[in-house]
C-alpha positions as CSV (number, residue, x, y, z in Angstrom):
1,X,3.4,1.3,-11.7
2,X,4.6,2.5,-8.2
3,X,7.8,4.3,-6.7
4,X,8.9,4.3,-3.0
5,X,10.9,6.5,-1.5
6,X,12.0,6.5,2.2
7,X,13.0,9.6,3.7
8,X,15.8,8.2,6.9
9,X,15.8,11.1,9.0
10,X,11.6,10.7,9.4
11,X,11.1,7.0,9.1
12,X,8.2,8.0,6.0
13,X,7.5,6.0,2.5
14,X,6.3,7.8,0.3
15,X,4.8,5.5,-2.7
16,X,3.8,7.4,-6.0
17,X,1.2,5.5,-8.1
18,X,1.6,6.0,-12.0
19,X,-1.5,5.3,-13.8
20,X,-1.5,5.0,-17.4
21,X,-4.6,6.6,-19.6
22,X,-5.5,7.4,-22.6
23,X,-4.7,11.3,-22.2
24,X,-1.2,10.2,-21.0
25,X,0.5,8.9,-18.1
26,X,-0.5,10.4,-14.4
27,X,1.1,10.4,-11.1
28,X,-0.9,10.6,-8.6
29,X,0.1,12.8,-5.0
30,X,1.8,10.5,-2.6
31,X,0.5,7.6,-0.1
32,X,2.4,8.6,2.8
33,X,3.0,6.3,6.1
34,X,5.8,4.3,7.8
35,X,6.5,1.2,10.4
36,X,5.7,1.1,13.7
37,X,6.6,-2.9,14.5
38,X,5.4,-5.1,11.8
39,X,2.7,-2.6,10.8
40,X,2.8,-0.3,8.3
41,X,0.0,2.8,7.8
42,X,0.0,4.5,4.6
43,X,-2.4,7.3,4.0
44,X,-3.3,9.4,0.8
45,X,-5.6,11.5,-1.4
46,X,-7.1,9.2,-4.4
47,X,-10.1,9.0,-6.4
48,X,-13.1,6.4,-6.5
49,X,-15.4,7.6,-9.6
50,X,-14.2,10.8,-10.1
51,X,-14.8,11.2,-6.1
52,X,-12.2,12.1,-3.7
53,X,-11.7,9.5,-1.3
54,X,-8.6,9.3,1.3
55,X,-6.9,5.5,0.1
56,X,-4.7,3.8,3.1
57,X,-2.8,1.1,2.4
58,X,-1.9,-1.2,5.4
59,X,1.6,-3.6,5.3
60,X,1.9,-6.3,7.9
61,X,4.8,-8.2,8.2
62,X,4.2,-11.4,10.5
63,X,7.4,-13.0,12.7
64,X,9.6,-16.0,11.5
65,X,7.9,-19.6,11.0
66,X,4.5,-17.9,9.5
67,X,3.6,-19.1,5.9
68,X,2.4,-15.8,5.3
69,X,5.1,-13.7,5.5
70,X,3.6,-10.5,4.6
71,X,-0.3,-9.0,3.9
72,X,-1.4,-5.7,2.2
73,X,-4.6,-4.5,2.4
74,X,-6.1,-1.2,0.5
75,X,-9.1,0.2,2.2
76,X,-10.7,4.2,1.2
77,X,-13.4,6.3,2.8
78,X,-15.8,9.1,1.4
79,X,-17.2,10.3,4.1
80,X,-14.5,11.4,6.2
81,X,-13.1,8.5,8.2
82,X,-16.4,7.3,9.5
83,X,-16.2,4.3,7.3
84,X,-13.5,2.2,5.6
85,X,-14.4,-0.1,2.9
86,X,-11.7,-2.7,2.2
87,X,-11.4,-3.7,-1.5
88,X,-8.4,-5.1,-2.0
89,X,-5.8,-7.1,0.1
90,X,-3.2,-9.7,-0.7
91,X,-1.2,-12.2,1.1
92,X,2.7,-13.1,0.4
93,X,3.2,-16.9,1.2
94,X,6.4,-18.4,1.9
95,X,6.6,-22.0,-0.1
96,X,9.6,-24.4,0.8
97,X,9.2,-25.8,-2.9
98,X,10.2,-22.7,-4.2
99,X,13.8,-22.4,-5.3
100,X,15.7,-19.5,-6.9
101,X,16.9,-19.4,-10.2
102,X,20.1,-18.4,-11.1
């Protein structure tokens, strides 16, 4: 589970992941980032293994008349920044078949 937060006066997120385990429930420090355009940068302390990596989560929003209407990607390093290895990423796709239910 994840909460955001968004601090106005700074333009930050803050999004706290919650993981669930068997000693009981944990939440993580902060992925911190913000906007600038349709990109969003969100950095934070995590680990991979039981070794620390820095996780950044990247948000890009694409214009009007794109199917994909939104991408996340989760990349980490271990060896300070030299490297990011991508393992995750996600596209939101707009579908005109798709209606709401009320």
């Amino acid at each position: 589970m994840t909460i955001r937060t968004y601090d106005s006066k700074t333009g930050l997120w803050r999004i706290y992941c919650i993981y669930n385990t068997l000693s009981g429930n944990i939440i993580q420090p902060p992925i911190v980032g913000k906007f600038d355009g349709n990109v969003g940068i969100f950095e934070g302390p995590d680990t991979f293994n039981g070794i620390p990596i820095i996780v950044r989560y990247t948000w890009t929003m694409n214009p009007k008349g794109s199917k994909v209407v939104a991408k996340w990607e989760q990349a980490f390093f271990t060896d300070n920044g030299k490297t990011w290895e991508t393992n995750w990423y996600n596209e939101f796709i707009h579908d005109d078949n798709c209606t709401p239910t009320p």
